[in-house]
N, C-alpha and C positions, 0 to 999 in steps of 0.2 A: 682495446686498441684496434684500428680499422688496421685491415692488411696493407694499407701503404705506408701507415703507421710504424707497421713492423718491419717491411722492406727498409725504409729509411733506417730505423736504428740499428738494424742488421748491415747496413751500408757504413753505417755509421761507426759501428762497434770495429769493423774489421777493418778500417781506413786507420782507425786512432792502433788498433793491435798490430798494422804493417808497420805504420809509423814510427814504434815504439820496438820492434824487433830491426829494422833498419837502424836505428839511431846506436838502440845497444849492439848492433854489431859491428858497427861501424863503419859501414856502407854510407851514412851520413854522419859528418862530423858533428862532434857536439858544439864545436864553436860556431856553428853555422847552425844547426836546428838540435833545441834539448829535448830529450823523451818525454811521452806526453808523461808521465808520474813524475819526471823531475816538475813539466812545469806546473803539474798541480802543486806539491811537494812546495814549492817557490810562492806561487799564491796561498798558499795557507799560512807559512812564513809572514806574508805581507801581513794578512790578516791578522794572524796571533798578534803580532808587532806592535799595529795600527800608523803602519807607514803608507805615507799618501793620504790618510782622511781626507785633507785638506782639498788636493789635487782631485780625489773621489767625489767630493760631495760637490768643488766646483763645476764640474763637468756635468755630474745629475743633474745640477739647477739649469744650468744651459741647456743642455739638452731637452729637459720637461718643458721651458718655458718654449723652446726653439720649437719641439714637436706638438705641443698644445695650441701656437700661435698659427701655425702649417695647416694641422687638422681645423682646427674652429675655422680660420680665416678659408681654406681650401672648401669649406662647404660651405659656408655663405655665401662663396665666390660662385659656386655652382651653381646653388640656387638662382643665383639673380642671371647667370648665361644661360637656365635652363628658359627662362622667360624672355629672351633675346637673342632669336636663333638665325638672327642676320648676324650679330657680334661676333656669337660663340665659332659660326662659320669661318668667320674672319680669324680668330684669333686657335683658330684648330692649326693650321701649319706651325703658329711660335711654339705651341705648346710641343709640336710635336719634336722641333730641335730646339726645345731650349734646356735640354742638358748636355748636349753638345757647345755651352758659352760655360768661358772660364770663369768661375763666381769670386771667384780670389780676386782677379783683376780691381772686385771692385771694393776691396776693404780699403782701402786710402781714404778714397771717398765717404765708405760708411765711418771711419773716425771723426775725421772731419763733422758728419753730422752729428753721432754720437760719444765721441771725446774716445780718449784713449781708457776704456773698461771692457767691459765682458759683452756689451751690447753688439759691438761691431759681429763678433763671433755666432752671438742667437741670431744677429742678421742673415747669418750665413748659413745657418744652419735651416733657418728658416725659409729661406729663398731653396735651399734643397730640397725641402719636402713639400713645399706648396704645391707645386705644378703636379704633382703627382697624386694630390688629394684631388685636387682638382678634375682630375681626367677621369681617375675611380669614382668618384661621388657624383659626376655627371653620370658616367655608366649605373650606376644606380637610381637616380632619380629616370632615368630611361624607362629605368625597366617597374616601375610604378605603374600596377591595373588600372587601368583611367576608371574602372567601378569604383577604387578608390578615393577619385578625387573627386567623382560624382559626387559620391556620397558629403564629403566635405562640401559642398557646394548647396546639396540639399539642407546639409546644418546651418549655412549661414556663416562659416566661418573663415575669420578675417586670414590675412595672408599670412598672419605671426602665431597662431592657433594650430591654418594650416599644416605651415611647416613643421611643428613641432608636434600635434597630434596625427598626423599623418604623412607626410613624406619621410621624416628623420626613422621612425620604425620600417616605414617600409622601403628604403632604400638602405637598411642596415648592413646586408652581405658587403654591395659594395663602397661603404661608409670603412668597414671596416677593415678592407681588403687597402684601401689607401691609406690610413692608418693606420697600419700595417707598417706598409711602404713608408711612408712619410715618418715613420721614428726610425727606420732605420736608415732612411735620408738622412735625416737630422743628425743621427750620430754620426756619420759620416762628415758632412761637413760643418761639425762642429769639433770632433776629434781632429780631423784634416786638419782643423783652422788652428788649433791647439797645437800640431804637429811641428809649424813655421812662423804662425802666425805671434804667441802668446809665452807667457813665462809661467806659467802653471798650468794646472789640468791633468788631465790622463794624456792623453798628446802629447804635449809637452815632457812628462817623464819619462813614457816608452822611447823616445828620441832622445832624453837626456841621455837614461839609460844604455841606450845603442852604441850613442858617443864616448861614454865611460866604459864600453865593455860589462856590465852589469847584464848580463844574459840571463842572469836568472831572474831578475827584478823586471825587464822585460818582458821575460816571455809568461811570467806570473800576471804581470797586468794584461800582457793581450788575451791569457785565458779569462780573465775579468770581464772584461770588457767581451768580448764572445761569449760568456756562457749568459751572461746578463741581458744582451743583445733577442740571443735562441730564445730564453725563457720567456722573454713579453712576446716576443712571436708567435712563440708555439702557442703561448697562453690568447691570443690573438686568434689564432687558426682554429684552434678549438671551440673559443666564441661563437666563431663565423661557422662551422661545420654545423653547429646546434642550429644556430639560426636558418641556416640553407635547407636543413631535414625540416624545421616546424615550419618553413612556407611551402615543401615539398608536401608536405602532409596537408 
Protein backbone atom coordinates (compact mmCIF):
# COMPACT_ATOMS: atom_id res chain seq x y z
CA UNK A 1 0.00 0.00 0.00
CA UNK A 2 1.60 3.45 -1.15
CA UNK A 3 1.69 5.91 1.99
CA UNK A 4 -1.40 7.96 0.73
CA UNK A 5 -2.91 4.80 0.72
CA UNK A 6 -2.43 4.41 4.33
CA UNK A 7 -2.90 8.11 5.24
CA UNK A 8 -6.36 7.61 3.81
CA UNK A 9 -7.41 4.59 5.68
CA UNK A 10 -5.80 5.91 8.87
CA UNK A 11 -8.24 9.05 8.13
CA UNK A 12 -10.60 6.71 7.45
CA UNK A 13 -10.47 4.34 10.35
CA UNK A 14 -10.50 7.22 13.00
CA UNK A 15 -13.54 9.12 11.28
CA UNK A 16 -15.80 5.73 11.42
CA UNK A 17 -14.09 5.15 15.37
CA UNK A 18 -15.16 9.05 16.36
CA UNK A 19 -18.35 8.46 14.80
CA UNK A 20 -18.99 5.32 16.51
CA UNK A 21 -17.79 6.60 20.17
CA UNK A 22 -20.04 9.80 19.48
CA UNK A 23 -23.19 7.91 18.66
CA UNK A 24 -22.66 5.39 21.66
CA UNK A 25 -22.23 8.26 23.90
CA UNK A 26 -24.69 10.03 23.01
CA UNK A 27 -23.45 13.18 21.91
CA UNK A 28 -25.29 12.06 18.63
CA UNK A 29 -28.69 10.66 18.83
CA UNK A 30 -29.44 7.57 17.56
CA UNK A 31 -32.65 8.55 15.96
CA UNK A 32 -30.77 10.97 13.81
CA UNK A 33 -27.37 8.89 13.00
CA UNK A 34 -26.83 4.76 14.08
CA UNK A 35 -23.28 3.65 15.09
CA UNK A 36 -21.25 2.63 12.33
CA UNK A 37 -21.61 -1.45 13.65
CA UNK A 38 -25.32 -0.99 14.19
CA UNK A 39 -25.34 -0.03 10.42
CA UNK A 40 -23.14 -2.68 9.41
CA UNK A 41 -25.04 -4.96 11.97
CA UNK A 42 -28.42 -3.77 9.71
CA UNK A 43 -26.88 -4.41 6.34
CA UNK A 44 -25.91 -7.88 7.10
CA UNK A 45 -29.51 -8.32 8.46
CA UNK A 46 -30.64 -7.05 4.97
CA UNK A 47 -28.51 -9.47 3.38
CA UNK A 48 -28.96 -12.64 5.61
CA UNK A 49 -32.82 -11.88 4.89
CA UNK A 50 -32.51 -11.24 1.03
CA UNK A 51 -34.62 -8.03 1.44
CA UNK A 52 -34.60 -5.70 -1.44
CA UNK A 53 -33.12 -8.24 -4.23
CA UNK A 54 -35.39 -6.80 -6.25
CA UNK A 55 -34.91 -3.09 -5.57
CA UNK A 56 -30.86 -4.24 -5.58
CA UNK A 57 -30.56 -5.82 -8.75
CA UNK A 58 -32.87 -2.89 -10.32
CA UNK A 59 -30.63 -0.28 -9.62
CA UNK A 60 -27.35 -2.40 -10.66
CA UNK A 61 -28.94 -2.78 -14.16
CA UNK A 62 -29.50 1.01 -14.39
CA UNK A 63 -26.74 1.99 -13.29
CA UNK A 64 -24.35 -0.55 -15.43
CA UNK A 65 -26.31 0.28 -18.49
CA UNK A 66 -26.44 4.31 -17.32
CA UNK A 67 -22.58 4.06 -16.64
CA UNK A 68 -21.56 1.95 -19.73
CA UNK A 69 -23.71 4.11 -22.17
CA UNK A 70 -21.69 7.61 -20.42
CA UNK A 71 -18.21 5.81 -20.62
CA UNK A 72 -18.50 4.14 -24.40
CA UNK A 73 -20.70 7.23 -25.75
CA UNK A 74 -18.24 9.99 -23.63
CA UNK A 75 -15.15 8.50 -25.62
CA UNK A 76 -16.32 8.28 -28.97
CA UNK A 77 -17.56 11.64 -28.25
CA UNK A 78 -13.93 12.69 -27.67
CA UNK A 79 -12.58 11.28 -30.08
CA UNK A 80 -14.55 12.80 -32.91
CA UNK A 81 -14.13 16.71 -30.82
CA UNK A 82 -10.44 15.62 -30.75
CA UNK A 83 -10.50 15.98 -34.73
CA UNK A 84 -12.59 19.23 -34.62
CA UNK A 85 -10.94 21.63 -32.66
CA UNK A 86 -13.07 24.78 -33.78
CA UNK A 87 -16.15 22.60 -32.23
CA UNK A 88 -14.60 21.22 -29.29
CA UNK A 89 -13.62 25.26 -28.68
CA UNK A 90 -17.14 26.08 -28.94
CA UNK A 91 -18.63 23.67 -26.94
CA UNK A 92 -15.63 23.96 -23.85
CA UNK A 93 -17.77 26.73 -21.96
CA UNK A 94 -21.30 24.14 -21.93
CA UNK A 95 -19.32 21.61 -20.85
CA UNK A 96 -17.82 23.58 -18.36
CA UNK A 97 -21.49 24.57 -16.69
CA UNK A 98 -23.33 22.05 -17.71
CA UNK A 99 -23.76 20.45 -14.21
CA UNK A 100 -24.71 23.52 -13.01
CA UNK A 101 -28.44 22.64 -15.23
CA UNK A 102 -31.05 20.76 -13.31
CA UNK A 103 -31.19 17.25 -15.15
CA UNK A 104 -34.54 16.34 -13.43
CA UNK A 105 -36.27 19.11 -15.16
CA UNK A 106 -36.12 17.08 -17.85
CA UNK A 107 -37.67 13.54 -16.92
CA UNK A 108 -41.30 14.59 -18.24
CA UNK A 109 -39.91 14.86 -21.37
CA UNK A 110 -37.67 11.81 -21.20
CA UNK A 111 -41.15 9.68 -20.43
CA UNK A 112 -42.72 11.06 -22.94
CA UNK A 113 -40.04 9.81 -25.39
CA UNK A 114 -39.39 6.71 -23.58
CA UNK A 115 -42.88 5.63 -21.68
CA UNK A 116 -43.13 5.27 -18.19
CA UNK A 117 -40.09 2.32 -17.22
CA UNK A 118 -36.68 2.36 -16.18
CA UNK A 119 -35.27 4.12 -19.25
CA UNK A 120 -36.31 7.67 -18.33
CA UNK A 121 -33.98 7.10 -15.03
CA UNK A 122 -30.60 5.40 -17.24
CA UNK A 123 -31.52 8.77 -19.10
CA UNK A 124 -30.54 10.44 -16.40
CA UNK A 125 -28.03 8.81 -15.10
CA UNK A 126 -26.58 8.79 -18.29
CA UNK A 127 -26.65 12.61 -19.07
CA UNK A 128 -24.73 12.57 -15.43
CA UNK A 129 -21.83 11.00 -16.31
CA UNK A 130 -21.37 11.83 -20.03
CA UNK A 131 -20.02 15.17 -19.75
CA UNK A 132 -17.50 14.07 -17.50
CA UNK A 133 -16.16 11.23 -19.64
CA UNK A 134 -15.94 13.50 -21.94
CA UNK A 135 -13.75 16.33 -20.57
CA UNK A 136 -11.29 13.22 -19.07
CA UNK A 137 -10.92 11.31 -22.30
CA UNK A 138 -10.22 14.54 -24.01
CA UNK A 139 -7.59 15.25 -21.40
CA UNK A 140 -6.23 11.90 -22.32
CA UNK A 141 -6.29 11.73 -25.87
CA UNK A 142 -4.21 15.20 -25.29
CA UNK A 143 -1.74 13.78 -23.73
CA UNK A 144 -1.07 10.98 -26.65
CA UNK A 145 3.16 11.14 -27.92
CA UNK A 146 2.36 12.18 -31.62
CA UNK A 147 5.60 9.35 -32.01
CA UNK A 148 2.67 7.53 -31.39
CA UNK A 149 0.40 8.48 -33.92
CA UNK A 150 3.24 8.74 -36.32
CA UNK A 151 3.92 5.43 -36.09
CA UNK A 152 0.05 4.50 -36.87
CA UNK A 153 0.22 6.46 -39.85
CA UNK A 154 3.52 4.86 -41.03
CA UNK A 155 1.25 1.32 -40.68
CA UNK A 156 -1.31 2.61 -42.86
CA UNK A 157 -3.87 2.39 -40.52
CA UNK A 158 -7.48 3.29 -40.88
CA UNK A 159 -9.22 5.55 -38.22
CA UNK A 160 -11.01 2.50 -36.52
CA UNK A 161 -7.65 0.28 -36.21
CA UNK A 162 -6.22 3.75 -35.05
CA UNK A 163 -8.35 4.35 -32.38
CA UNK A 164 -8.46 1.05 -31.02
CA UNK A 165 -4.73 0.05 -31.47
CA UNK A 166 -3.49 3.16 -30.40
CA UNK A 167 -5.22 5.89 -28.73
CA UNK A 168 -7.72 3.74 -26.55
CA UNK A 169 -4.17 2.16 -24.76
CA UNK A 170 -2.57 5.19 -24.76
CA UNK A 171 -5.02 7.53 -23.49
CA UNK A 172 -5.85 4.83 -20.67
CA UNK A 173 -4.97 7.04 -17.27
CA UNK A 174 -7.26 9.40 -18.44
CA UNK A 175 -9.99 7.02 -19.84
CA UNK A 176 -10.04 5.69 -16.75
CA UNK A 177 -9.93 8.61 -14.33
CA UNK A 178 -13.46 9.54 -16.21
CA UNK A 179 -14.81 6.43 -15.72
CA UNK A 180 -14.17 6.73 -12.71
CA UNK A 181 -16.18 9.79 -12.50
CA UNK A 182 -18.79 8.89 -14.69
CA UNK A 183 -20.10 5.64 -12.54
CA UNK A 184 -20.14 7.55 -9.88
CA UNK A 185 -22.20 10.25 -11.78
CA UNK A 186 -24.23 7.71 -12.84
CA UNK A 187 -25.11 6.34 -9.47
CA UNK A 188 -25.89 9.55 -8.44
CA UNK A 189 -28.30 10.38 -10.71
CA UNK A 190 -29.75 7.33 -11.12
CA UNK A 191 -30.18 6.67 -7.12
CA UNK A 192 -31.35 10.71 -7.02
CA UNK A 193 -33.82 9.70 -9.81
CA UNK A 194 -34.90 6.69 -7.69
CA UNK A 195 -35.13 8.84 -4.72
CA UNK A 196 -38.46 11.15 -6.25
CA UNK A 197 -38.61 9.97 -9.30
CA UNK A 198 -39.56 5.91 -9.19
CA UNK A 199 -41.49 3.16 -7.05
CA UNK A 200 -38.47 0.81 -6.72
CA UNK A 201 -34.78 0.68 -6.56
CA UNK A 202 -32.38 1.45 -3.83
CA UNK A 203 -33.57 5.17 -3.85
CA UNK A 204 -36.73 4.52 -3.56
CA UNK A 205 -36.42 2.26 -0.38
CA UNK A 206 -33.78 4.51 1.60
CA UNK A 207 -36.68 7.30 1.18
CA UNK A 208 -39.33 4.67 1.79
CA UNK A 209 -37.47 3.83 4.71
CA UNK A 210 -36.82 7.41 5.95
CA UNK A 211 -40.55 8.00 5.84
CA UNK A 212 -41.57 4.70 7.86
CA UNK A 213 -38.86 5.45 10.50
CA UNK A 214 -36.86 2.22 9.50
CA UNK A 215 -33.54 3.55 10.48
CA UNK A 216 -32.02 0.66 10.49
CA UNK A 217 -33.03 -0.70 6.97
CA UNK A 218 -31.84 2.84 5.84
CA UNK A 219 -28.94 3.20 7.00
CA UNK A 220 -27.99 -0.55 6.21
CA UNK A 221 -28.63 0.33 2.57
CA UNK A 222 -26.74 3.46 2.40
CA UNK A 223 -23.84 1.41 3.82
CA UNK A 224 -24.55 -0.70 0.58
CA UNK A 225 -24.55 1.43 -1.63
CA UNK A 226 -21.30 3.40 -0.26
CA UNK A 227 -19.31 0.46 0.31
CA UNK A 228 -20.14 -0.79 -3.30
CA UNK A 229 -19.63 2.59 -4.72
CA UNK A 230 -15.57 2.83 -2.76
CA UNK A 231 -14.83 -0.75 -4.05
CA UNK A 232 -15.17 -0.12 -7.97
CA UNK A 233 -13.29 3.07 -7.26
CA UNK A 234 -10.65 2.03 -5.39
CA UNK A 235 -10.46 -0.97 -7.69
CA UNK A 236 -10.48 1.87 -10.53
CA UNK A 237 -7.71 3.85 -8.89
CA UNK A 238 -5.58 1.11 -8.55
CA UNK A 239 -5.90 0.13 -12.31
CA UNK A 240 -4.95 3.73 -13.20
CA UNK A 241 -1.94 3.79 -10.41
CA UNK A 242 -0.43 0.51 -12.44
CA UNK A 243 -1.06 2.07 -15.69
CA UNK A 244 0.51 5.65 -14.71
CA UNK A 245 3.85 3.69 -13.24
CA UNK A 246 4.30 1.34 -16.68
CA UNK A 247 4.20 4.71 -18.93
CA UNK A 248 6.23 6.36 -16.22
CA UNK A 249 8.64 3.52 -16.81
Amino acid sequence: MSRQGFIRLIVLVVAVGLLEILCRSGVIPRTTVLPPSQMATALWDILVAGKYVVDMGKTASNVLLAAASAIAGGAIIAAWLRSLPRLRGMLAPLFASYYAIPHFVFYPLLIVIFGMNDWPLIAIGFLFGLVVMIVNALDGFDRIPRVLLKVGRIHRLGPVREFLLIKLPAAAPGLLTGAKLAIAYSVIGVVAGEFILSTAGMGYRIAQSYDSFHIRDMYGLLLLLLGTVTVINMTLHYIEQRIERRWRR
